[in-house]
Legacy VTK file of the C-alpha trace (Angstrom):
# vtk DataFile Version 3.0
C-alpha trace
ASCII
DATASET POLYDATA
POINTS 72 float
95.605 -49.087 134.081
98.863 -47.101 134.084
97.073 -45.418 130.345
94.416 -44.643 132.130
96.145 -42.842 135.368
98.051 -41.145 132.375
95.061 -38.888 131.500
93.928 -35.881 133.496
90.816 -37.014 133.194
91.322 -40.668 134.347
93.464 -39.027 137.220
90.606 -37.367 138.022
87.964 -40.182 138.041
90.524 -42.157 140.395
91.029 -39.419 142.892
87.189 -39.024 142.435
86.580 -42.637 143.149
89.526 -42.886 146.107
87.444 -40.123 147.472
84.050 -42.141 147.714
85.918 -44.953 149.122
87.440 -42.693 152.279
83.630 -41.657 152.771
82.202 -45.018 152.785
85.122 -46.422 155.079
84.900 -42.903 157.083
81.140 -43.830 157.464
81.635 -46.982 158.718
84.256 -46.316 161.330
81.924 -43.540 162.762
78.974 -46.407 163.002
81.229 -49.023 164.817
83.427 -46.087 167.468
80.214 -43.974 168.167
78.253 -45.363 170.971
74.892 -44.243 170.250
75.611 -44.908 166.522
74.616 -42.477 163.758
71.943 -41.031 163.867
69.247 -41.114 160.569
69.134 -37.413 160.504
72.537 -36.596 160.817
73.740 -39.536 158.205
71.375 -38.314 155.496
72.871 -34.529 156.122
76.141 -36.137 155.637
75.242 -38.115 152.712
73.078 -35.535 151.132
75.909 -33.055 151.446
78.978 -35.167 150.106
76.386 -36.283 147.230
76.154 -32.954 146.191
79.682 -32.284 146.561
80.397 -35.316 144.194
78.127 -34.472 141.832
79.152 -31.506 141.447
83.453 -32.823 141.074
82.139 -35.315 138.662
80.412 -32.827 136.395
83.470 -30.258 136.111
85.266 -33.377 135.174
82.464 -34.000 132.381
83.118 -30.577 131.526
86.878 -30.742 131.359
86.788 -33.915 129.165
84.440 -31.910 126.938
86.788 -29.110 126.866
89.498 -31.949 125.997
87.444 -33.539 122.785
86.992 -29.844 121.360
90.618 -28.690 121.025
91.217 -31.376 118.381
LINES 1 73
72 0 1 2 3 4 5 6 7 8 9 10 11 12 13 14 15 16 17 18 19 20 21 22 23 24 25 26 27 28 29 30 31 32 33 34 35 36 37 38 39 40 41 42 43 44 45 46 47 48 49 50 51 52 53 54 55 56 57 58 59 60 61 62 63 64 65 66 67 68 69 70 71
């Protein structure tokens, strides 16, 4: 694990990762502490929006692991 963590890219992928896991928790304390819950169109903005937003983290980090592979 600690090889892994070593790597900017790995770093990356974690924080990435950590990141979906705040969401997801963040998600679910909204659903329990609001009292009319969520509502369907406001959850899919949310989800639609930090979807987007991780796609678009997870391909610059496909692109800086490219970037990696051709300096050798």
């Amino acid at each position: 694990m600690r090889s892994f963590l070593e790597s900017d890219t790995g770093f990356y992928v974690a924080i990435g990762a950590f990141t979906v896991v705040v969401f997801v928790v963040g998600l679910v304390a909204l659903a329990f502490v609001s009292p009319g819950g969520i509502g369907t169109r406001e959850l899919g903005g949310l989800v639609v929006g930090f979807a987007l937003f991780m796609l678009v983290y997870f391909v610059s980090v496909a692109v800086h692991r490219l970037e990696e592979t051709e300096d050798v």
